[in-house]
BAGUTOR-578278 format. One line per field, with one value per residue (C-alpha): residue number from 1; residue in three letters; x, y, z. Coordinates in steps of 0.1 Angstrom, whole numbers. Each point is the difference from the previous one (the first is absolute). Example, Ala and Ser with C-alpha at 12.3 -4.5 7.8 and 13.67 -1.06 7.14 Angstrom:
// residues 2
n	[1|2] $
res	[ALA|SER] $
x	[123|14] $
y	[-45|34] $
z	[78|-7] $
***
This chain:
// residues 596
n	[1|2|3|4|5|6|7|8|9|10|11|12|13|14|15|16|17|18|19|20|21|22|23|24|25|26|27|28|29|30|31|32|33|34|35|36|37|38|39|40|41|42|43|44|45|46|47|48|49|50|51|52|53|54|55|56|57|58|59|60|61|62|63|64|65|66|67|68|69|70|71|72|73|74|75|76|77|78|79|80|81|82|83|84|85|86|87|88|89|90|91|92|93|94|95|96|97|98|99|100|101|102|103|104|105|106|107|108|109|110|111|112|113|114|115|116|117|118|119|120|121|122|123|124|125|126|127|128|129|130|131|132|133|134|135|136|137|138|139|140|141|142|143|144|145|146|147|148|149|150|151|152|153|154|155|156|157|158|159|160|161|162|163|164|165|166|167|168|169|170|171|172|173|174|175|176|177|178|179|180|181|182|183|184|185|186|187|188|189|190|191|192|193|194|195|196|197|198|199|200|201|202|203|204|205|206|207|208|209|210|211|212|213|214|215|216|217|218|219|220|221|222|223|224|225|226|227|228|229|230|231|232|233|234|235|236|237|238|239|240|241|242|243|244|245|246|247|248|249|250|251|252|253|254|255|256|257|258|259|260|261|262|263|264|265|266|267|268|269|270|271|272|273|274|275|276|277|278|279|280|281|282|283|284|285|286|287|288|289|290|291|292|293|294|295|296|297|298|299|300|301|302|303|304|305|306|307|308|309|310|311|312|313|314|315|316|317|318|319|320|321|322|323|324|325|326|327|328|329|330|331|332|333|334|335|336|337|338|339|340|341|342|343|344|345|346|347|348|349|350|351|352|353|354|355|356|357|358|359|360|361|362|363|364|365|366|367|368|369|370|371|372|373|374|375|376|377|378|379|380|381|382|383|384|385|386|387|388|389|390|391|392|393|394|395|396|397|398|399|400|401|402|403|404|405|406|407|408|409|410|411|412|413|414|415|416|417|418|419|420|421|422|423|424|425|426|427|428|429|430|431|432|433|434|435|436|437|438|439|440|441|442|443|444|445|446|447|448|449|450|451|452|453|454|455|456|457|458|459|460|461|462|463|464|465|466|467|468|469|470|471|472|473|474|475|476|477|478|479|480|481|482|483|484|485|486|487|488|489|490|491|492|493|494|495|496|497|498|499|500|501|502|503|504|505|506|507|508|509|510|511|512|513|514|515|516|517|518|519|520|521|522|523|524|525|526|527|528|529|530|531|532|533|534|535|536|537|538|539|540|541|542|543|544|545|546|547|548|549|550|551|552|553|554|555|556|557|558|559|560|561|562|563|564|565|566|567|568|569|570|571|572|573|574|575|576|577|578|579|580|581|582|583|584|585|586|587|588|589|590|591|592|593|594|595|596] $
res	[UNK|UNK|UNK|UNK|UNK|UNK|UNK|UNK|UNK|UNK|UNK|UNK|UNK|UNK|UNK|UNK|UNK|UNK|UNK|UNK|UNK|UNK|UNK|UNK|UNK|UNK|UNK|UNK|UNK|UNK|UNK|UNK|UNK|UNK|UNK|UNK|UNK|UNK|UNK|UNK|UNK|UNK|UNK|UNK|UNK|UNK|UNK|UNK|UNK|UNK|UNK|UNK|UNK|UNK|UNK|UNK|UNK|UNK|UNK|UNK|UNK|UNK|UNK|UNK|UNK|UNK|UNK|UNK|UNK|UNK|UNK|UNK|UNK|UNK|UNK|UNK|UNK|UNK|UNK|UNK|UNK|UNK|UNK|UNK|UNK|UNK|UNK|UNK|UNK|UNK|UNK|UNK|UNK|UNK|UNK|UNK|UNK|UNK|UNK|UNK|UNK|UNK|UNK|UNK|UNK|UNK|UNK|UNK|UNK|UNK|UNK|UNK|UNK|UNK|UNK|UNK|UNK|UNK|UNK|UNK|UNK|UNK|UNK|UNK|UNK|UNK|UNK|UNK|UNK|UNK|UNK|UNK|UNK|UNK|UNK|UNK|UNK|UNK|UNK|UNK|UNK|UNK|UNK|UNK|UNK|UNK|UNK|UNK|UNK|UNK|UNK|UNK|UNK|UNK|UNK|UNK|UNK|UNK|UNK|UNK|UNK|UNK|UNK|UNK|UNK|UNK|UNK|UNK|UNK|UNK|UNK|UNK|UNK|UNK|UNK|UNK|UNK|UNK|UNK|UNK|UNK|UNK|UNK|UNK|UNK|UNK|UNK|UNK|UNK|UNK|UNK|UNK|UNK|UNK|UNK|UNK|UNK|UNK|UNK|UNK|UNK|UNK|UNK|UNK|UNK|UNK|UNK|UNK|UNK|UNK|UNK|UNK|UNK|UNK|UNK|UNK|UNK|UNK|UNK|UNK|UNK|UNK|UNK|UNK|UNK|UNK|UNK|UNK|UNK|UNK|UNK|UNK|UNK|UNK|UNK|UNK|UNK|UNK|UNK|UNK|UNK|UNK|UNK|UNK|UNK|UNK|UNK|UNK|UNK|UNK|UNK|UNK|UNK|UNK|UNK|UNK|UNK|UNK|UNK|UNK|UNK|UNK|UNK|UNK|UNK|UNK|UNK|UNK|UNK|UNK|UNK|UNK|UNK|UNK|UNK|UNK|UNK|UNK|UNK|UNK|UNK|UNK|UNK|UNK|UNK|UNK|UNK|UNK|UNK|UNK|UNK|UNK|UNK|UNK|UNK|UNK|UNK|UNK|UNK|UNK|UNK|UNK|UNK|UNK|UNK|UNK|UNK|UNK|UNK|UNK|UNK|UNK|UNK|UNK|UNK|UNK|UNK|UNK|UNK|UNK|UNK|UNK|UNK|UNK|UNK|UNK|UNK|UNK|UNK|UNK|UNK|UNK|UNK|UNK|UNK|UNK|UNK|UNK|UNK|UNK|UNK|UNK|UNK|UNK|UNK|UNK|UNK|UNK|UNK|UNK|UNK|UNK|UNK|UNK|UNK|UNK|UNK|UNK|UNK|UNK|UNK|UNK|UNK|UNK|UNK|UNK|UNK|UNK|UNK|UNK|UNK|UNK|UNK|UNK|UNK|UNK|UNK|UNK|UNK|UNK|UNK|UNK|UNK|UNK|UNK|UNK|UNK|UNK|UNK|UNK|UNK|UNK|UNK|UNK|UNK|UNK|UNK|UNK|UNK|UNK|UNK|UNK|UNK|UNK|UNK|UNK|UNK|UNK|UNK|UNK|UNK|UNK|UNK|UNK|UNK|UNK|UNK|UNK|UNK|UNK|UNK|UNK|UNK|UNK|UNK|UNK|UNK|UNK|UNK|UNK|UNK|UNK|UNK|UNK|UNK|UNK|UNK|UNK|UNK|UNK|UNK|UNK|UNK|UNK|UNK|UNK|UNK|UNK|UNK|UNK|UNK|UNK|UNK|UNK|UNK|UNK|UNK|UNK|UNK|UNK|UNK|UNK|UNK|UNK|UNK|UNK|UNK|UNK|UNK|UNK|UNK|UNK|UNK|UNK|UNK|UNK|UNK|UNK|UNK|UNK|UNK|UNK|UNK|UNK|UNK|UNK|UNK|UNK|UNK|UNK|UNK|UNK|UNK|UNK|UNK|UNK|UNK|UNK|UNK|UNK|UNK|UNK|UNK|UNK|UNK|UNK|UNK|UNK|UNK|UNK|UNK|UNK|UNK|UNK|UNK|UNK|UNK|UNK|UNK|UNK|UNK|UNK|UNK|UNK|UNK|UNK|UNK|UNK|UNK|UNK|UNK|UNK|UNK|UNK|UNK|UNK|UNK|UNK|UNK|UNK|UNK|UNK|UNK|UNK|UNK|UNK|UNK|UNK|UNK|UNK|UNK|UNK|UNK|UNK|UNK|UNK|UNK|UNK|UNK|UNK|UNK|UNK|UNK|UNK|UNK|UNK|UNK|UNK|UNK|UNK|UNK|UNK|UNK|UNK|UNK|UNK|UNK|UNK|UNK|UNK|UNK|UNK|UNK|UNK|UNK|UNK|UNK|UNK|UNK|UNK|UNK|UNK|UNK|UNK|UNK|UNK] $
x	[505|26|-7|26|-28|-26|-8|-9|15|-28|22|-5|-5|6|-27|6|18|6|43|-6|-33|-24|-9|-34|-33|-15|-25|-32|4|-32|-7|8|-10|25|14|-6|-20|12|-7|-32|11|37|19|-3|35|30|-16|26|-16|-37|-27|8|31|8|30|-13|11|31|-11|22|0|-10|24|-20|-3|-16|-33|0|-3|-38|-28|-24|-12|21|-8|14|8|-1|32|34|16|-5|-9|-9|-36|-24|-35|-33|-23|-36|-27|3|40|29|32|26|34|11|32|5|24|14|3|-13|-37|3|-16|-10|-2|-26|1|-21|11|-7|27|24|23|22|18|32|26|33|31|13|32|6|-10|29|-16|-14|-2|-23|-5|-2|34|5|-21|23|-22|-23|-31|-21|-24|-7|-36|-9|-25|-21|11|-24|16|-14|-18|-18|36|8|37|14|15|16|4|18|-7|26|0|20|-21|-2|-33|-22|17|-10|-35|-6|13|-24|-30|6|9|-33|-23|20|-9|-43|4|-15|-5|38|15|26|8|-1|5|11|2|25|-2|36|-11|-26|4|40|5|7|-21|24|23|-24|-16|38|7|-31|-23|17|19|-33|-17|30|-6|-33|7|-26|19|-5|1|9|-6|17|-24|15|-25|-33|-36|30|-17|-34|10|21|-28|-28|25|16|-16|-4|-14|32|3|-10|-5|14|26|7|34|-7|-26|-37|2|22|-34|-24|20|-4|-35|-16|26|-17|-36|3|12|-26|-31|15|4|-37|-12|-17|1|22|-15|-31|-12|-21|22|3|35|15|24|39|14|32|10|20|30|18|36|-6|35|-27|-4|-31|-7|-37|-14|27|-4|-38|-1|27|7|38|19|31|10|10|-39|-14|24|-9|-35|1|20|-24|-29|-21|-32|-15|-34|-4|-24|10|-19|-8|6|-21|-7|-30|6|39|17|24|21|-7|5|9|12|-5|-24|5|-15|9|32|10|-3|13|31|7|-2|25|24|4|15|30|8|33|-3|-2|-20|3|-24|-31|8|0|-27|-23|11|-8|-34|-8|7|-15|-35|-19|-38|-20|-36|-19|-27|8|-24|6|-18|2|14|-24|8|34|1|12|5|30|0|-3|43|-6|32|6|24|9|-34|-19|-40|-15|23|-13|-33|8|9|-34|-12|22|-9|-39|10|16|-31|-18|22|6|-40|-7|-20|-3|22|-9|9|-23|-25|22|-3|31|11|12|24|8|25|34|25|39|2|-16|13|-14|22|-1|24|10|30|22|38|24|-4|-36|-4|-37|-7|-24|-29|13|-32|-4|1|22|-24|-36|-14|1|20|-1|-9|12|-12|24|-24|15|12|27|42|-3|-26|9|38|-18|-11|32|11|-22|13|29|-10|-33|-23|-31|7|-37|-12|-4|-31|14|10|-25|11|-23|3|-6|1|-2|2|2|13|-5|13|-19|25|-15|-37|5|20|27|38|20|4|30|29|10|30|-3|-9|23|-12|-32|-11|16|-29|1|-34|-11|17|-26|5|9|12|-25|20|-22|24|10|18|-9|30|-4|21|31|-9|-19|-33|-14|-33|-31|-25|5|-16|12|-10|13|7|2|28|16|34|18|31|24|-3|-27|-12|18|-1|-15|24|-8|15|-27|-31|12|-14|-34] $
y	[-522|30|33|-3|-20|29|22|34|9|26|28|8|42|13|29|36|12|-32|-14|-39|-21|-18|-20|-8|14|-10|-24|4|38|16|19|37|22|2|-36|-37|-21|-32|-35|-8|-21|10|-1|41|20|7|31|26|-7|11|16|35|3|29|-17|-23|-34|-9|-20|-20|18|-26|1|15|-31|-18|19|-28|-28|-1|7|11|35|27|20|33|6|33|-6|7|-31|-36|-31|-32|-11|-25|15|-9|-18|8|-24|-21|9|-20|14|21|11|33|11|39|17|36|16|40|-15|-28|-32|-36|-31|-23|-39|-25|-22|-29|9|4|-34|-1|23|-8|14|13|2|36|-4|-25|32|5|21|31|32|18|13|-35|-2|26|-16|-12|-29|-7|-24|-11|-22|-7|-1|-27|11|-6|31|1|6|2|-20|-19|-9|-4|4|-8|32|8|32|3|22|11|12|9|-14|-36|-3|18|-21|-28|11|3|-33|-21|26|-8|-37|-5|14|-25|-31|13|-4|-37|-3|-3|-36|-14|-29|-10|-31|12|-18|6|-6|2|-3|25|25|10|-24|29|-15|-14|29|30|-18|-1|35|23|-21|-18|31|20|-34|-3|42|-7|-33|-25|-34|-20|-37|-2|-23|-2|-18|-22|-12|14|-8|-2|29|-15|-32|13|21|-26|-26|22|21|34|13|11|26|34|1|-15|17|-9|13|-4|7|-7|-36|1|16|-17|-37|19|10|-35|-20|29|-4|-37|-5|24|-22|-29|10|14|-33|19|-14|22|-19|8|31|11|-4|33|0|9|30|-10|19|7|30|-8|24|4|6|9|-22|-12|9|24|0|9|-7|18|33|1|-3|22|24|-13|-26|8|-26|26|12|-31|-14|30|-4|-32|14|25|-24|11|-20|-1|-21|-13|-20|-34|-16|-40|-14|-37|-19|-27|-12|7|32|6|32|33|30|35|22|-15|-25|6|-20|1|26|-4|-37|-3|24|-19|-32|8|18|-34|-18|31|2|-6|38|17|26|10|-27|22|22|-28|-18|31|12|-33|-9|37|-13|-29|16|-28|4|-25|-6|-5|11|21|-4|25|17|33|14|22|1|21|40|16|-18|-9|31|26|6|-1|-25|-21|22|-5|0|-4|9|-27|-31|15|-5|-36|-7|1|-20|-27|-2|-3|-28|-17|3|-14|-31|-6|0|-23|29|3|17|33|-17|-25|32|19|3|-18|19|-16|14|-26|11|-4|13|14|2|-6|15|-4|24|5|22|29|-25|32|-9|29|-10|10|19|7|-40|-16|14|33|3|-42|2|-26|-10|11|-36|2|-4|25|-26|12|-9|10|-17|-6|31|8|1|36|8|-27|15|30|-16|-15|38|10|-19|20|33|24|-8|-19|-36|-6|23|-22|-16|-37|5|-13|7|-11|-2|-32|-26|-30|-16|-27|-9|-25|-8|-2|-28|-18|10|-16|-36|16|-14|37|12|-20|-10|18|21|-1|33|22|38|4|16|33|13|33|0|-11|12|-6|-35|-29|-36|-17|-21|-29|-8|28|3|19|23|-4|26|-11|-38|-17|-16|-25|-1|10|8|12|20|30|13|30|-6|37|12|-41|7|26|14|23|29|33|8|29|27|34|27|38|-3|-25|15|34|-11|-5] $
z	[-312|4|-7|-24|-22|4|-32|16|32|24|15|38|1|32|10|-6|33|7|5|-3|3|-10|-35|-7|4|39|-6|25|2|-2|-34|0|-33|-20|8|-13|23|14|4|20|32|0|36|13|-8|30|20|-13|-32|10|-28|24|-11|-26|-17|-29|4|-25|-32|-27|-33|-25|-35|-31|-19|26|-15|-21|23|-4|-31|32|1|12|30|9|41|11|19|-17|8|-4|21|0|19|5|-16|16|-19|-8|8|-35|-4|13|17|-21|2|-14|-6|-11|-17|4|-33|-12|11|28|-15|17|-14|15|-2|15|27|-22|-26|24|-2|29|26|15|22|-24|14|0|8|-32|-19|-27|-30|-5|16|24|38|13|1|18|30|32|3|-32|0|-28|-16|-36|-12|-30|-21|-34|-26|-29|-36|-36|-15|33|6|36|16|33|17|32|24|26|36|21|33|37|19|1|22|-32|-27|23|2|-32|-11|26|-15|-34|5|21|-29|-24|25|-2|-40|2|-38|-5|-7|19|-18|-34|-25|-31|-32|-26|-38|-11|-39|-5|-24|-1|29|23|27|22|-1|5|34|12|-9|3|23|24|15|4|11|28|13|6|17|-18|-2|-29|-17|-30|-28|-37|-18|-27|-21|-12|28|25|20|-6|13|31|12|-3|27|22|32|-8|31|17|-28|-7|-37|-32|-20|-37|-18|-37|-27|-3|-6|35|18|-16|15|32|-5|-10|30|21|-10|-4|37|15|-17|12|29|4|-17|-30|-38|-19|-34|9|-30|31|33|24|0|37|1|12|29|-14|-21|-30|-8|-38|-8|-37|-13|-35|-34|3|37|-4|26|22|-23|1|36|10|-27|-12|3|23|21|30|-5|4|31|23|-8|12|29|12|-1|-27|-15|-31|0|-36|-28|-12|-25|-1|-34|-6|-30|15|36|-1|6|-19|10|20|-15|11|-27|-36|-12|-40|-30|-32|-6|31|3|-33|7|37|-18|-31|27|23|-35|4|34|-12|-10|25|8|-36|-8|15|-32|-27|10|6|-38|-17|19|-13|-35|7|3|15|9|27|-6|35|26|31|27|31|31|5|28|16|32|-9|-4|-35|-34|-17|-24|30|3|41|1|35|27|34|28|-39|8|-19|11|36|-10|-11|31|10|-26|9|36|-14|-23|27|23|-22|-5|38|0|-30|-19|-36|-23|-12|-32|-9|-4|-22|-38|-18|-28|-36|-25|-31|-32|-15|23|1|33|36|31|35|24|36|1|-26|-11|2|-7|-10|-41|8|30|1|-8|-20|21|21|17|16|32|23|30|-16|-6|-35|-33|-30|-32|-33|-31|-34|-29|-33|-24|-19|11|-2|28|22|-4|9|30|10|0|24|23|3|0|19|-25|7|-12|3|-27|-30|-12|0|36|29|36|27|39|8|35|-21|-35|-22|-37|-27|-27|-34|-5|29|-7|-32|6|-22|1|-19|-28|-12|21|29|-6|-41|-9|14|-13|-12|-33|-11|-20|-20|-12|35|25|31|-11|30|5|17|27|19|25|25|33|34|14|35|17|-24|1|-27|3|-27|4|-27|28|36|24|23|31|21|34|25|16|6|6|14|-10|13|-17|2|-33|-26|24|-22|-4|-6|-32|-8|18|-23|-32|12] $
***
């Protein structure tokens, strides 16, 4: 790429007393007071630029509005000028670049090594735009520095900067530095097979892969296949025949339904593979070694928002880029000997079944169709009559009302980690389950609603979720329980979901922290067929002199992560930390750690 392509342009400044030289700061110069230190294992400076010397070496001033390349802390430099340098890391830090930037108060910018993107030589004398002492230079070199620049909202944006220098020899330098600390970041993919839903939510798929991914993709030089998937499982399907092995991760371009295809072709094949019995309730299921990465391109992008805090596709492409992972919980979701779906977001009976079930009749819609159907299964009022059955999760730190919500390095999905490893000790050992000792507890009544999340569920309609405090790689599922009451409170409760109140704090709401559970149906318990016709009764009773008054429904449906599930009993377990995806967590902000 040209300089011409760069957003910021770094000025060369000669020193004071100085006619022509230099450029950028000498990396491997020993640190004097009053000067930013250098790389660790730079090649030593030219002798007639020695630490003895009383002229300062020259340094680039950096434009103002590069301050706002990074959300890292500041750091003022005692210095009045500006360099760029190599920082040396502690003994549980990794490498950093700093930039600075001469203002009133000299300021640096610091950014890990690992958000750096690319580095690559930029053609000076191709430069056509702007202004600045660079052109003055007889003989200008320079090299352009690619970099992550962190915006609002968790947003992430590619920028550029630009260094300029005389002296081709340091320009040179610093590009086989910066390039060698690239090639020791082993967690970044190479190559890629992504999968493209070209129908999912406004059918923007196709086009924002082409136009915000692929040219960030091609910088960083990860080479990709691609796939358009034409018909729903296609995903599924491809994954479960084709050899994987020759790739670094999975990328999905669409909604939820496109990653959960990914997800089960992805767990599927890795069973197989390790010859264990995926419809088995009890199976250890084996971790895949790929990372799965999201374009969001769906309706609701959930599981994309909840993991990285928004759903820009930009975001989400150079976190894939720079290698991140995200270990996370997917629940196994069996009715008898068969498994049925996995589940890593929603597993909803009642209104939420009921509302995914009416909205697949009006796909025809839209997205609009979300809206009706939510509106008239709220009229509708139905209750379910049943028995939840679950096991704690007690293994797990905090409860589901503590507000602690799941960020980047999170504490407690740390600790999970080790729980996991236990587990699978005691698997590869043929030891006992902890749970055949543990008390299974029972909850039976008329229900609205039952929700089992591993994940908050955060979207932007609802950006705290349906549970702001589930954690994503804990080893357990928050189970909420909405029994029957009147249109009012459960409106009420609806509410909640979009604002800072605590949804929880109602007396017909049960939340538990569970690692597995199971439900009945007091349909099933009691031979019954319905009550009447499927589909008859469309609202139910509008009472005035009742208004806590329901229609009993026998026949409900499971949403599974936006796919329907008809089934009157099933049984759920949570599986730690499965897959991995590429992503870090919601990184905490100031502005958030202010409040508390």
């Amino acid at each position: 790429m040209t300089s011409g392509a760069t957003e910021e342009a770094v000025q060369a400044c000669p020193a004071a007393g100085e006619g022509g030289g230099a450029g950028l700061t000498r990396p491997g110069a020993p640190h004097r007071p009053g000067h930013p230190p250098t790389g660790p294992g730079l090649p030593a400076a030219p002798p007639t630029r020695l630490p003895g010397d009383r002229e300062e070496p020259p340094i680039p001033s950096f434009p103002r509005r590069l301050r706002r390349l990074s959300g890292c802390p500041w750091r003022s430099w005692q210095s009045g000028k500006s360099a760029l340098h190599l920082q040396k890391p502690g003994e549980e830090e990794e490498e950093r670049v700093e930039m600075g930037i001469r203002k009133h108060r000299p300021y640096v910018c610091s950014l890990p090594v690992s958000e750096l993107i690319t580095v690559e030589e930029t053609d000076a004398h191709g430069k056509h735009s702007g202004s600045g002492r660079w052109q003055k230079m007889e003989k200008p070199y320079a090299f352009t520095v690619h970099c992550v620049k962190r915006a609002r909202h968790h947003r992430w944006k590619w920028a550029q900067v630009t260094f300029w220098s005389t002296e081709e020899q340091l320009c040179q330098l610093w590009l086989q530095t910066l390039r060698e600390l690239l090639q020791r970041l082993t967690s970044r993919p190479k190559h890629l097979l992504v999968f493209i839903n070209p129908f999912g939510g406004k059918g923007h798929g196709k086009r924002i892969y082409e136009r915000k991914v692929a040219p960030l993709f091609t910088l960083a030089s990860i080479t990709t296949d691609i796939i358009i998937t034409e018909h729903p499982n296609q995903a599924k399907e491809t994954l479960y025949e084709m050899d994987v092995d020759a790739y670094d991760g999975i990328v999905c371009v669409g909604g939820d339904g496109m990653f959960s295809e990914v997800l089960h072709g992805l767990i599927g094949r890795t069973q197989k593979s390790a010859g264990v019995d995926q419809n088995h309730p009890r199976a250890a299921l084996v971790p895949s070694p790929l990372r799965i990465g999201i374009i969001p391109a769906g309706s609701t992008d959930c599981v994309c928002y909840s993991t990285v805090g928004t759903i820009d596709a930009e975001t989400s492409a150079l976190h894939i880029i720079v290698g991140d992972s995200l270990a996370m919980d997917v629940s196994s979701v069996h009715h008898g000997s068969t498994l049925l779906r996995y589940s890593v977001s929603l597993l909803g009976y009642g209104f939420y079944g009921d509302l995914i079930k009416d909205s697949e009749k009006k796909r025809w819609m839209g997205l609009v169709r979300y809206d009706f159907s939510g509106v008239k299964t709220f009229l509708s009022h139905h209750y379910y009559e049943g028995t939840v059955s679950f096991l704690p999760a007690q293994h797990t730190v905090g409860s589901p009302r503590d507000r602690k919500a799941c960020h980047a390095g999170c504490f407690v999905c740390r600790q999970s980690k080790q729980q996991l490893e236990e587990e699978q000790k005691k698997a590869l050992y043929g030891l006992e389950n902890a749970e055949e000792v543990e008390e299974w507890q029972v909850v039976c009544g008329k229900f609205l609603a039952i929700n089992a999340t591993n994940m908050s569920c955060a979207c932007p309609r609802s950006p705290r979720g349906l549970s702001p405090a589930a954690h994503l790689g804990d080893g357990s599922s928050d189970l909420i329980l909405i029994r029957k009451c009147s249109r009012f409170n459960f409106l009420r409760f609806l509410v909640r979901h979009t604002n800072q109140c605590d949804q929880f704090d109602f007396t017909f709401v049960e939340v538990y922290r569970v690692k597995r559970f199971q439900f009945t149906s007091k349909a099933l318990e009691d031979g019954a067929h319905g009550l009447g016709g499927p589909g008859k009764q469309r609202f139910g009773p509008l009472c005035s002199d009742s208004p806590s008054c329901c229609c009993a429904a026998a026949r409900g449906a499971w949403n599974c992560d936006g796919e329907l599930l008809h089934t009157p009993a099933l049984e759920v377990r949570v599986h730690c930390q499965l897959v991995r995806l590429f992503a870090r967590g919601i990184e905490e902000t100031p502005k958030q750690e202010s409040p508390s």
